[in-house]
C-alpha positions, -999 to 999 in steps of 0.1 A, spaced: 261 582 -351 233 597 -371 208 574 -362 185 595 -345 167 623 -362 143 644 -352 122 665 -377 88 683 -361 58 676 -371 50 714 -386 80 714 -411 93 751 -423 93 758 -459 125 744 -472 145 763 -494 152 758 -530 176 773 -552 152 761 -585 115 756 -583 98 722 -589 72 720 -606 39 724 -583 7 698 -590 -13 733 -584 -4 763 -606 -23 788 -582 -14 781 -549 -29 796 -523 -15 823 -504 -2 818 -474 -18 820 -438 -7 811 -403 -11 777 -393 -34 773 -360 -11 766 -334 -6 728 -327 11 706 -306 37 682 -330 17 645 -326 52 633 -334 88 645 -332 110 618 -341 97 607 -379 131 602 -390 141 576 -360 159 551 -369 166 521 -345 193 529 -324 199 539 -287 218 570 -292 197 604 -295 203 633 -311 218 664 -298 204 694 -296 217 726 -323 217 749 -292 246 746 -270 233 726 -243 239 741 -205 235 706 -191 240 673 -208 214 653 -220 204 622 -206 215 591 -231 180 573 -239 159 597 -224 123 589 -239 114 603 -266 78 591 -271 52 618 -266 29 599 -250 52 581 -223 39 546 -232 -1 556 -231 -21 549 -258 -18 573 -290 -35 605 -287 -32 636 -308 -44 670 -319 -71 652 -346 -107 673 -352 -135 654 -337 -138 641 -370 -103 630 -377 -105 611 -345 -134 596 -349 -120 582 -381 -94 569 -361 -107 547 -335 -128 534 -363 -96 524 -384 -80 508 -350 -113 489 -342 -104 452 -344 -132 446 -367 -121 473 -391 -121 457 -427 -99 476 -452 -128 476 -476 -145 501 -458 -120 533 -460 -139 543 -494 -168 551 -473 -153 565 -445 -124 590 -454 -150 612 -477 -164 623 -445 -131 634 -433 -132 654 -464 -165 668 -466 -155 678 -430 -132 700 -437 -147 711 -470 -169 736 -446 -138 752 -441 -133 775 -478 -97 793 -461 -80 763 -443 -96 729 -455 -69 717 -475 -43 726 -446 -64 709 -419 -70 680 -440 -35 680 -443 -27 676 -406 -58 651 -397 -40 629 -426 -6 633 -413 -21 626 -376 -40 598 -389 -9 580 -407 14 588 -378 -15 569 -353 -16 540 -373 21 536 -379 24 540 -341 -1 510 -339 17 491 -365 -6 492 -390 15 504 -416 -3 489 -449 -30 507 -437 -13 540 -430 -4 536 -468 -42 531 -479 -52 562 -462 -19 577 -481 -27 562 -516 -68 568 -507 -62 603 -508 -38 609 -537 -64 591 -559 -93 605 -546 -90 641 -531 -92 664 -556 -62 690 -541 -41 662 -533 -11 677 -540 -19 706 -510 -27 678 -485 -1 652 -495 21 681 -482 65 678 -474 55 661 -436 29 637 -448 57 621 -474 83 624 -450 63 602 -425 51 579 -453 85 573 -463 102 571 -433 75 545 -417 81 520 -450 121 524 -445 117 516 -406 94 483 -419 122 476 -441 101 485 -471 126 509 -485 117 491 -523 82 505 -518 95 541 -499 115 540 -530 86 534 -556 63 561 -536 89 588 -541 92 580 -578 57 580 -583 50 613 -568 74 634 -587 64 611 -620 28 627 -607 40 660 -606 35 664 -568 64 686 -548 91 661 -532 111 685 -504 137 679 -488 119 663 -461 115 635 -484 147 633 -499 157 630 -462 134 605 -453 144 586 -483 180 590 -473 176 576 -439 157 546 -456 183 540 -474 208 542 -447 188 529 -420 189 494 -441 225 495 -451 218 506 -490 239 533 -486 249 533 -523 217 545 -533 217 567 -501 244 588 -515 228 583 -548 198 601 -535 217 628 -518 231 634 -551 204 637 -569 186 657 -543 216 685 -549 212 682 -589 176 693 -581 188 723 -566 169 709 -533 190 727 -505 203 701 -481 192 706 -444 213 704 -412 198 671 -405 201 655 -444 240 666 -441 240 646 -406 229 615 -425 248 612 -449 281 623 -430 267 589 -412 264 568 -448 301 585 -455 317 572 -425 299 534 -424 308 530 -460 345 540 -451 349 569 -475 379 588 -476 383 615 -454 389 639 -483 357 634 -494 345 634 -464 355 668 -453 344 679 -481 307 673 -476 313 688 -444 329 721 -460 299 725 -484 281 719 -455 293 751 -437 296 772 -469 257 766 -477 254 782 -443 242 755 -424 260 758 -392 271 722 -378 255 711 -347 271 688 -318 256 660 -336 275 670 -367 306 668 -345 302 632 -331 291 617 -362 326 636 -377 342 621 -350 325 584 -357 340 587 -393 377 587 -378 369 549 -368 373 532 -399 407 549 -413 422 548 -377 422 589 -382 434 597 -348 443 633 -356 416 640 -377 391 629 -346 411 651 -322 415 680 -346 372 678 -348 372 677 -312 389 705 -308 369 721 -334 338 712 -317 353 729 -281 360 758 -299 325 764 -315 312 766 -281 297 731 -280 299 708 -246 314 674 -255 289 647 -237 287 607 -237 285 604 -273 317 627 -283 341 612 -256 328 578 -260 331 580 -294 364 600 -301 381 568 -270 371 543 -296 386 563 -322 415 559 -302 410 524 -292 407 508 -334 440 531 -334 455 510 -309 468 538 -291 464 534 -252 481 566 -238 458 588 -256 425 566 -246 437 568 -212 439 606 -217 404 609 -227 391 590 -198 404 612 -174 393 638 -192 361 627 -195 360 617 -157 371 650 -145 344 666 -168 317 647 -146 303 616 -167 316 585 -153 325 559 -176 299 528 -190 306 497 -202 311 511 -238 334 532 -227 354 504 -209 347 483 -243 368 503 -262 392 505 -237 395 464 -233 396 463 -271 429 487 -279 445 465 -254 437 432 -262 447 445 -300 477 445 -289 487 419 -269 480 437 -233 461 412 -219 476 419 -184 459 454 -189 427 444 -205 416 420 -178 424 446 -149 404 470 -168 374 441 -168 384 440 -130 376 474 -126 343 475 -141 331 453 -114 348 471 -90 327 502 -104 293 480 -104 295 479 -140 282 446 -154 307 433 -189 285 425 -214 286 403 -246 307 431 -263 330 430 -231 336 390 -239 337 387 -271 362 416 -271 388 391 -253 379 362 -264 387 374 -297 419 390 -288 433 355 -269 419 336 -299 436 357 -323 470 357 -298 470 320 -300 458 315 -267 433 290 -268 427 277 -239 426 320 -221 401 325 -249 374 294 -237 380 304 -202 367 339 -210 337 316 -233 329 298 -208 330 327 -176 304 345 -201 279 317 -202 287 309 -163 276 345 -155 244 345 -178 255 365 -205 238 355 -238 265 350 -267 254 369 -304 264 369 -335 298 389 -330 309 358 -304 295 331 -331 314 348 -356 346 349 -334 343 315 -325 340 306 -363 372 322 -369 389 302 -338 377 270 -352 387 279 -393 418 291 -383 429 261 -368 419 240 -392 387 225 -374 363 230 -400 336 204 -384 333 226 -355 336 256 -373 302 239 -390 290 234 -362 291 267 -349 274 282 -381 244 256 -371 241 266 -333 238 299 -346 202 296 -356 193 270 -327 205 301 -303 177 326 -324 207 345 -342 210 353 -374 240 352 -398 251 387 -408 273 399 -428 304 393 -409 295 356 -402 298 351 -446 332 375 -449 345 353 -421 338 322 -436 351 336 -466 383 351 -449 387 310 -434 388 296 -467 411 316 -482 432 319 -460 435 280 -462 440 282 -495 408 265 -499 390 287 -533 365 263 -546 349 268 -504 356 309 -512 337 306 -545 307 286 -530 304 307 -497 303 337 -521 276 321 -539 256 313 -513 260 348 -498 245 361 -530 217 334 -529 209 345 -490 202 380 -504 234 396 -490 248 427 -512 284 426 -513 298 456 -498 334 468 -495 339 447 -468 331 417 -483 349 430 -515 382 435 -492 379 396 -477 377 382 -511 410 403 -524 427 388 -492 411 351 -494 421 350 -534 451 360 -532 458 337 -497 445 308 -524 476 321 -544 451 337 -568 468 372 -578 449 377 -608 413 365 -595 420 388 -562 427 417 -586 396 413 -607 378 411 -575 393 445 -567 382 457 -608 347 446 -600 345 468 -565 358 496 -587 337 487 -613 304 487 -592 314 524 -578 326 513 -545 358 534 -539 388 515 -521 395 526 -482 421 518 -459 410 481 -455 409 478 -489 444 493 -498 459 467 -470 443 441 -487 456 450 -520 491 453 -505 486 419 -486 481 405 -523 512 421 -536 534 412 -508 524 378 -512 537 374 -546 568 397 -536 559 425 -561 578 452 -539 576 478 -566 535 476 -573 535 477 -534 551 512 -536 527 524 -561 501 516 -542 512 532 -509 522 563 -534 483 559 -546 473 564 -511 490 593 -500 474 611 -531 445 604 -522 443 616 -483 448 573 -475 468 575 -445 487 544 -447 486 521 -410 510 503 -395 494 473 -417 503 489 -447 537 491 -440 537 455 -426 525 445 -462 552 466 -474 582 449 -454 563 415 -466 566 422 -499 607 435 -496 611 403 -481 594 378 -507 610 397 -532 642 396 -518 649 432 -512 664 425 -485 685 465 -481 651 474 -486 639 454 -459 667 466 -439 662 504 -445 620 502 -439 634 488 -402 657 510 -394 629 539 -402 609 522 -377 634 519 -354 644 554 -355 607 563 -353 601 583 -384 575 555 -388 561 545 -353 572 521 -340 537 496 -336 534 464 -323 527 452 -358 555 464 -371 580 451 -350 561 416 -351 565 417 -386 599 429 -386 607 396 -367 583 374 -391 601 386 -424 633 386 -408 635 353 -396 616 342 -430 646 354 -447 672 340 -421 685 367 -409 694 361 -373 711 390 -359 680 416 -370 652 390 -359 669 391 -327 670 425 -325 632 433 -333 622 404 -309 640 425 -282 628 458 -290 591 443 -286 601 435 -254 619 468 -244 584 486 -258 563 470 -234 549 451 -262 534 410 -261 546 387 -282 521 366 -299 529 328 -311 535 344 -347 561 359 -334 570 332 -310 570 311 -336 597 330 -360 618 324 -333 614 285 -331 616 287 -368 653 306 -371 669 287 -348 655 256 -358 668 261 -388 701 268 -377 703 239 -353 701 260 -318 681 234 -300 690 252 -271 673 287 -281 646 270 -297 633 248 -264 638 281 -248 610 297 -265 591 263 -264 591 269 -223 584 302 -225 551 294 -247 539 267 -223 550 287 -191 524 318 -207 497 301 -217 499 297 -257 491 273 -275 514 257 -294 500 256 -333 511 233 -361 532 256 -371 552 255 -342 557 216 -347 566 216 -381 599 237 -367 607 219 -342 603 186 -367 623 205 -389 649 209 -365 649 175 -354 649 161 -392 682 175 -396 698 162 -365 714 130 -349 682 128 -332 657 126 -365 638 100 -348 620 123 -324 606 142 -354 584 114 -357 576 112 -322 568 146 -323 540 137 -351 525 112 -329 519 138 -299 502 162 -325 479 138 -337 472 124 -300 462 162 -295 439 164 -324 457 185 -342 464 175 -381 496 175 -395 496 186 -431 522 176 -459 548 200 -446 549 177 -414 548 145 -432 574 158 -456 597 167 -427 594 134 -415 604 114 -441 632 137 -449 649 125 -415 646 93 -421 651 93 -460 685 116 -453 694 87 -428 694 61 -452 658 48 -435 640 42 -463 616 16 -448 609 40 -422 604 68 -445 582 45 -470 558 38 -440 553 77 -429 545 81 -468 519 52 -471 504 69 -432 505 101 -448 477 90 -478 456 67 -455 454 100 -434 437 119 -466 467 145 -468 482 142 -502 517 136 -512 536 168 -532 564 168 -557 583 178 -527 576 146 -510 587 120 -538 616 144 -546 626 137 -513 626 95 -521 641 102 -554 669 123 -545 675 96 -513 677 62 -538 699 80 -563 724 91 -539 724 56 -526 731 50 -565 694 31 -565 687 44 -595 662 17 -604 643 26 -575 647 63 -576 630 56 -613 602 35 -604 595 64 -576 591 90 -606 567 66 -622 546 63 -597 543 101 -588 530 106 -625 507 77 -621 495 95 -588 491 129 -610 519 146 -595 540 162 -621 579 158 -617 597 190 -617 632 205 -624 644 194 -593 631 158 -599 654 149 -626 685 168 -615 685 146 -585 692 113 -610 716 130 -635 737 149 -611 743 117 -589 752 94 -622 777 124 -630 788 122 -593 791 83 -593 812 88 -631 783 73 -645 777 99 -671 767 75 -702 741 63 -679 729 95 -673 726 104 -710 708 69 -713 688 79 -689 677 114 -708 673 99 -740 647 76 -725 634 96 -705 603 100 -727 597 60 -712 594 70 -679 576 104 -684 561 111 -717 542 147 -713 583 160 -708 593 190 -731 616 188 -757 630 222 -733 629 201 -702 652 173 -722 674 201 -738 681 215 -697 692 185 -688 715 175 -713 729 207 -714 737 197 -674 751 169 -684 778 182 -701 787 210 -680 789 190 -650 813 165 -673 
């Protein structure tokens, strides 16, 4: 949002509650300024497309993108003095060495020295005219000569170097992406006693920002108010900007924007759209249509920017009705929607499932003449990706290249994620190499979702070396990054290294946001700490967090894993009754952690009412269903939902497999579990020790122990390594088969493999020798047990004799 600033070239005093300290003592008084034409009235521009808004109340709308160079393209030209222009096309000659400016700015000097009143002043402008030429020519090192020349040299340096000629300075080194040096300059001249305004703490500020340091942004803007240098309306429209890209709270927020108005700086429209822009982040629907309202009421006309902007809002919201709304209104109010404003409107959808709804809405942009764009594409690939529908998401890949759309980074990034999350980690690779051979560059979002991939993979040696190498690239972690590291951690099964990942954000000043919150929750839940999960959504509510429909996802997660299950059961039946809205991601996850936790009747139940709500089911859901009545043997139910996934164009995950070999493992027909292996592997899709384990179950609980020893020795020769689950399985099988030599020999060879035995591992021999009356054996067998395993605990040995004899 505040990305374009204008400041004009003939700044007005700025106000200062304290004086600074003044390189000259006696200044001179003042005089009028000859009237001049600004040479420049954008030195605060960063690069974006959107411009800024007027402070009047505008009668008619301005034009998005309208030009803003005053010279319409032609060569530079300004209001120089013959002399200051002659210096000019000397310093643009091509032959101009840099040696030379010691001989040629003392005649700009000894120019204006004729003038006793006004030298200083017009020396002033032909240096500020001068650096603004060159930096229009990009020649910015030399713009910086003529800068330094000067301070060194001129004797009154502190009444040329004046508020606009370090404003330009600045702001040309932070559009070069020099903010280091802009930095260093600033430094120097108050070290040197010269007067910094707030032109150049605002310049300075949009450096910072402008680059994405918008730590130090703030940091300035802090400092700039310890000074006692009043803020203008244009420094409070940055860094409302900073506050809303680095997700503050909206607390702190409004607060800025409350000191903003009580310094009696009255907000402009721009003020209002970038207000609006910080609603994004936190979902803060209300918030962005209380602003809007505000903004109405103080007389100002919204335009492209504010309806645009406040439709996104509602878009990240995922709330469709109310986007809808906005494009009427914004329709009837005369400005006919652009392909950002369809953008938005593709994205709430596809967030939700709508795809239906999203693709007639890409159908009506062509009807409209409206071309979709890379955002337009990327938007629904990304949603079908992230649906499970594969083979809808290359379609829409594919359609983009056909029509000779260009993909960039935000595609590469999505089709990363596609790749990682199912498991194809060579094309994933491969993707993060075409990235450069298509002239893109990784951002920042290409590293958090390589990072997200990993973790949630439970790979965390890949998280820690992606991390690395992120650092190595010369990528700051930000809170983003910060938040994909909590959730990748604690996906690894890494509580504790995902909460000192959360410390170290804390520690390094970065306050926590909506995202981050979820994440933290995401952790908890994981590890079914219910009651830390309430603190934390406590936390958030003090502190002006509005918890999302995420939150309380995370919430019902961790009820559920903690086996709170009249916990569970009351959170649903708020969201039912709608004291908590009833979102598509709540009643997804009511059917997720209600079928987790086998509960048939109420993952039935939610399954419907996402129907009845208009809402798509994705193959998460879809696949709670196979999973429940898999479990309970309902073959019939569960091929039900198979049809219904192939009929709608999902794509069956391994996830979905593994319950239906689950399903099949514990049935007469345990065979075609197996079968169902082969046709996963024919697909390219690899199984991973749950499916291997499911296997041999069948044919181990069938007596089929040949069978099951074959699956086990495909199983390593495939690279996926056996579990204590998997040799429990043969153990438990040859002891209840009272082949207790064999069930033996099968715990010696999981310690030779490095797999510890567990609990469960030596109940299975004991309790079957007390089953088959052989309970001398299976004291024999605990008293030698240190034979067969000889890292066992004196504890361990204690348990099970302890068994023994309450089972005799």
């Amino acid at each position: 949002m505040a990305d374009k600033l204008a400041l004009p070239l003939l700044l007005p005093t700025p106000p200062l509650s304290k004086p600074f300290f003044s390189l000259d003592p006696h200044p001179l008084k003042p005089q009028p300024p000859p009237s001049l034409t600004p040479i420049l009235n954008d030195i605060l521009q960063p690069n974006s497309t959107t411009k800024p808004i007027s402070p009047i109340i505008p009668k008619t709308p301005r034009r998005i993108g309208k030009h803003n160079d005053p010279n319409k393209g032609k060569p530079w030209s300004s209001h120089l003095s013959p002399q200051g222009q002659l210096i000019f096309k000397t310093l643009t000659h091509p032959t101009f060495n840099s040696s030379q400016i010691d001989n040629i700015l003392p005649t700009l000097v000894e120019f204006h020295e004729k003038d006793s009143e006004f030298g200083s002043k017009l020396l002033s402008l032909d240096v500020l005219g001068l650096i603004q030429g060159l930096g229009y020519y990009k020649k910015v090192d030399l713009a910086l000569l003529v800068f330094d020349w000067v301070k060194k040299y001129y004797k009154d340096s502190g009444m040329v170097l004046r508020g606009s000629v370090v404003a330009v300075v600045i702001s040309m080194l932070g559009k070069d992406g020099r903010v280091s040096v802009a930095s260093s300059l600033f430094r120097g001249l108050r070290k040197d006693g010269f007067v910094v305004d707030v032109y150049g703490y605002t310049s300075l500020i949009s450096a910072y920002a402008n680059n994405g340091r918008f730590r130090e942004a703030v940091s300035v803007f802090k400092e700039m108010e310890e000074e006692g240098c009043q803020p203008t309306k244009i420094t409070y429209n940055v860094i409302l900007n900073v506050y809303g890209k680095m997700g503050m709270p909206w607390n702190k927020i409004e607060s800025v924007f409350d000191g903003m108005k009580r310094s009696g700086v009255l907000p402009d429209s721009y003020t209002y759209n970038t207000l609006i822009s910080c609603c994004k982040r936190g979902s803060l629907y209300e918030e962005a249509n209380r602003i809007f309202e505000e903004m109405k009421m103080a007389g100002f006309m919204p335009d492209y920017v504010t309806y645009n902007t406040l439709l996104d809002v509602y878009a990240k919201s995922r709330r469709p009705n109310e986007a809808m709304d906005v494009l009427r209104e914004m329709e009837s109010n005369g400005f006919s929607p652009s392909v950002v404003t369809y953008n938005s409107l593709i994205s709430c959808y596809a967030k939700d499932g709508l795809f239906d709804e999203a693709m007639e809405l890409k159908g009506k942009m062509l009807e409209k003449g409206i071309k979709p764009d890379v955002f337009t594409y990327t938007t629904l690939f990304s949603g079908f990706e992230k649906a499970g529908k594969d083979e809808s998401a290359m379609r829409v890949f594919d359609e983009m290249i056909n029509s000779g759309c260009k993909p960039n980074i935000c595609t590469f990034n999505a089709l990363i994620k596609m790749h990682g999350n199912r498991g194809r980690f060579l094309e994933m690779m491969k993707v993060v190499e075409d990235i450069q051979k298509c002239g893109c560059v990784p951002d920042i979002v290409t590293w958090n979702t390589l990072l997200a991939v990993f973790g949630q993979n439970g790979m965390d040696g890949e998280v820690s070396s992606v991390f690395k190498e992120m650092k190595r690239a010369g990528f700051i972690p930000e809170r983003d990054t910060f938040n994909t590291l909590i959730s990748a951690y604690s996906r690894c099964g890494s509580l504790d290294q995902a909460m000192n990942v959360y410390k170290s954000m804390l520690e390094v000043k970065i306050s926590p946001d909506l995202s981050t919150y979820n994440a933290v929750l995401a952790a908890l839940a994981r590890g079914g700490l219910w009651e830390q999960s309430e603190k934390i959504l406590e936390e958030m509510k003090n502190t002006h967090c509005k918890p999302n429909e995420c939150s309380y996802s995370s919430l019902l997660h961790a009820y559920a894993n903690g086996k709170q299950i009249e916990k569970m059961r009351v959170l649903g039946e708020k969201i039912y009754s709608y004291e908590i809205e009833p979102h598509a991601v709540l009643l997804k996850t009511l059917v997720l952690v209600n079928s987790k936790t086998d509960l048939l009747e109420e993952t039935e139940r939610a399954f419907h009412k996402m129907k009845n709500r208009g809402f798509s089911h994705d193959i998460n859901t879809l696949n709670a269903m196979v999973s429940i009545y898999g479990r309970r043997q309902m073959s019939m139910e569960a091929n039900e939902i198979i049809t219904f996934i192939n009929e709608s164009g999902f794509s069956p995950n391994l996830t979905t497999y593994n319950s239906l070999m689950y399903m099949y493992s514990r049935s007469s027909d345990f065979p075609k579990a197996e079968e169902m292996l082969r046709d996963i592997l024919s697909k390219g899709i690899k199984p991973d020790v749950i499916s291997y384990n499911t296997v041999i179950y069948g044919y181990c609980r069938n007596g089929k122990m040949k069978e099951a020893s074959r699956v086990l020795s495909e199983m390593r020769k495939s690279g996926v390594i056996p579990d204590v689950i998997t040799y429990n399985t043969f153990v438990a099988s040859y002891a209840a088969d009272e082949l207790f030599k064999e069930a033996i020999e099968v715990i010696k060879y999981m310690i030779k493999q490095g797999c510890k035995p567990n609990a469960s591992t030596y109940n299975s021999i004991v309790d079957w020798y007390c089953k088959f009356h052989h309970r001398d054996d299976a004291v024999l067998f605990i008293n030698k047990l240190r034979e067969v395993d000889p890292r066992v605990s004196k504890d361990e040995i204690s348990r099970l004799s302890a068994r023994v004899a309450q089972i005799a």
